[in-house]
N, C-alpha and C positions, 0 to 999 in steps of 0.2 A: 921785250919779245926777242928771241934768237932770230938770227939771219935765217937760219931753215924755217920757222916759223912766219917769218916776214916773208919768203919764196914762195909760201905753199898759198899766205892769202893773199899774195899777188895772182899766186895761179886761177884762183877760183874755189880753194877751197874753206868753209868755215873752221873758225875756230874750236870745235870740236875734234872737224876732220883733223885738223892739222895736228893736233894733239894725238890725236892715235896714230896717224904716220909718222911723228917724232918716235911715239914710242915703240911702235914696230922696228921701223930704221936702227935704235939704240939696240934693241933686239937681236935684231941680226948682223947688227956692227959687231958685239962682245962675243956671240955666238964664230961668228968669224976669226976674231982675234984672240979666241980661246981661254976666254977669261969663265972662270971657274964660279967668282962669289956671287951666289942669290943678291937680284935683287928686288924690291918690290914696286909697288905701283909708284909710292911715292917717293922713293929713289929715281927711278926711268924719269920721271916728271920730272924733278931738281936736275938732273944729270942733263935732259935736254935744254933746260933755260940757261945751264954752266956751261956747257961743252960741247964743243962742233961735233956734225954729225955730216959724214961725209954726202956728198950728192947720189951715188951709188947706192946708200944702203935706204936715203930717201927713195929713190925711183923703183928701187924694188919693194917699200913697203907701200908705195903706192900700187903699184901692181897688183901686190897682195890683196889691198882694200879695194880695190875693182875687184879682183875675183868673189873675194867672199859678198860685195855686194850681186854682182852676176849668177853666184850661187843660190841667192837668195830671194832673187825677184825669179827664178828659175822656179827656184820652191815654189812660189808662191802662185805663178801662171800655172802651177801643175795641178795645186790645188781647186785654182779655181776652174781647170777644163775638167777635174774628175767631179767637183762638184755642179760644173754646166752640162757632164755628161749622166749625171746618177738624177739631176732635176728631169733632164730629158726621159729617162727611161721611165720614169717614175712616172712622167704625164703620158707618153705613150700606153703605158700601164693605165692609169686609170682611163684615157679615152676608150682602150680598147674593152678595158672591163663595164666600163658606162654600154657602150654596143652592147656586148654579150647580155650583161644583166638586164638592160630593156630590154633585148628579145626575148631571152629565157622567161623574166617574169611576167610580161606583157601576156603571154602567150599562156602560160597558167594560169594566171590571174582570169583570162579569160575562159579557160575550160572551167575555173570554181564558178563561176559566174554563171556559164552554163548550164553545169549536173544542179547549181540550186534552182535555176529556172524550170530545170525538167522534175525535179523532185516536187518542187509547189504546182507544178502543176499535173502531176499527178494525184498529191493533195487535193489539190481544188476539184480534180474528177470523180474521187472516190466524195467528199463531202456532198456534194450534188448530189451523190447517187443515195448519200444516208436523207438529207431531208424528202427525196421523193420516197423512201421507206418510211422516212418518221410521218411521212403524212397519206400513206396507205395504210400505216398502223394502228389507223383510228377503230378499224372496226374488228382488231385483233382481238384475244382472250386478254386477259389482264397480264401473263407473264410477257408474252411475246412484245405488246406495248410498253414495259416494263424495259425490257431489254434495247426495242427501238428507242426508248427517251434516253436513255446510259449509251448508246454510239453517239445519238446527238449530242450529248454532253461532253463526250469525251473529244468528240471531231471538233468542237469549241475549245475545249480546254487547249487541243493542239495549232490553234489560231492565235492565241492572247499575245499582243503586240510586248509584253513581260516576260512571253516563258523563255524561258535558259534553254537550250537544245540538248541538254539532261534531263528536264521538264517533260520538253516537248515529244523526246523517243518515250518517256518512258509510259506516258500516256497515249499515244499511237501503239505500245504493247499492250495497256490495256484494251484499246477498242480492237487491236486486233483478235483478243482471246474473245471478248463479248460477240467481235463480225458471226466467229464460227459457233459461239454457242447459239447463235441466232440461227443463222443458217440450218443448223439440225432443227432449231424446234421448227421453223415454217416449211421444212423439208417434208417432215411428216403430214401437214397438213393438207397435201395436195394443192397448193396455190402455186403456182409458173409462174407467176408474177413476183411473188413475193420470194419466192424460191430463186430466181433472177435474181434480183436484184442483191440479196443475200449475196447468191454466189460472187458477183461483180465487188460487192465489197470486199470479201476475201480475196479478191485476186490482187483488187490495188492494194491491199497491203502485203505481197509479195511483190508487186511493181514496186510499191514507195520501197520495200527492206533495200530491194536491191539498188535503185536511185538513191537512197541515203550511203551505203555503201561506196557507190562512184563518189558521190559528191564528199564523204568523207577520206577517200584516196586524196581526191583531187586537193585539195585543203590541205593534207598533210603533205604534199608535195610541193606544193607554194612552199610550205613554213621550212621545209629543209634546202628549199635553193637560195630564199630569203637570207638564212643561216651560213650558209656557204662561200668559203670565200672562192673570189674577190667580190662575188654580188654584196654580201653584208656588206664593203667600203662604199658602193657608190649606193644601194638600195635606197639609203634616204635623199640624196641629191638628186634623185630619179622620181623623187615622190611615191613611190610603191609603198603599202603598210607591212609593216613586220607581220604580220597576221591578218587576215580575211575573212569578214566576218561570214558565220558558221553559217 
């Protein structure tokens, strides 16, 4: 081991170091004294283990290797505040989008909740009003009874705990054309009663069109805030369903 060598791991430095500050030193010793011929790694290496290498051009390649080490733990503290600062935003980000999206969707979720409550129970008023028809119908002419037993079937068919809500409008459209064909025939007949109650059912099925309406806004309005960023990031961490049922 050279004497520069033996100086540097006296100082404190490893055996590595000291091998790059030889060769820095050689460096900038030849660069100084203007020496022209290339040389390469494993020339510098032979050259420092042959040949003194002054004290000066060691303390300056010591310098050097502190700075580029200072460089580089620079680098790297910089890295890691732009990455402790983009964690940071990112979780600000999501707590404030978690707020937002629980309010926004809590808050629809409850209106769908709602317009279906008002819609069933519109439902549930008009169906009441068909079985006290289907059981006034008893001492109808054969068509009129006819027509009362087809609302009751059809206000059934739109109950079945199976029907699709494709199913269930499109059978609510038929009781609604049967409500009115009814209504004309007991119209004629002069019964108030029966003439009621008619009417009453065509009405809730301009109540239910309209309450199916709301409750179908409301529904589509869930599913596009659900959709929407940031809500779709945190929606499911929130428990909310991508969709509500119809």
């Amino acid at each position: 081991m050279s004497d520069a060598r033996r100086q540097l791991s006296d100082e404190g430095f490893s055996d590595a170091e000291a091998d790059e500050i030889v060769r820095r030193a050689l460096a900038l010793q030849d660069e100084t004294e203007d020496e022209k011929e290339e040389m390469d790694q494993a020339s510098l290496e032979a050259g420092a283990a042959a040949v003194g290498v002054r004290r000066e051009f060691i303390q300056r390649a010591i310098t050097e290797l502190r700075a580029d080490r200072e460089r580089i733990a620079a680098a790297r503290a910089a890295r890691r505040r732009a990455l402790s600062t983009v964690g940071i935003v990112v979780g600000v980000f999501l707590v404030l989008s978690a707020f937002y999206g629980h309010s926004v969707l809590n808050g629809q979720l409850a209106e769908v909740e709602k317009t279906r409550a008002q819609l069933e129970n519109v439902r549930q008023r008009r169906d009441e009003v068909i079985l006290r028809l289907s059981a006034y119908s008893k001492n109808w002419d054969a068509k009129e009874r006819a027509l009362a037993a087809s609302l009751q079937a059809l206000a059934e068919e739109t109950q079945r705990s199976g029907a699709t809500p494709e199913a269930r409008e499109a059978a609510e459209g038929k009781l609604a054309a049967a409500a009115r064909e009814l209504y004309e025939a007991v119209g004629a007949s002069q019964d108030p009663y029966a003439s009621g109650l008619a009417y009453e059912i065509v009405g809730s099925e301009n109540r239910i069109s309209a309450e199916r309406k709301r409750h179908n806004e409301a529904v589509a309005a869930y599913r596009r805030t659900a959709r929407s960023i940031p809500v779709v990031l945190v929606r499911p961490l929130l428990g909310f369903p991508a969709n509500p049922e119809p």
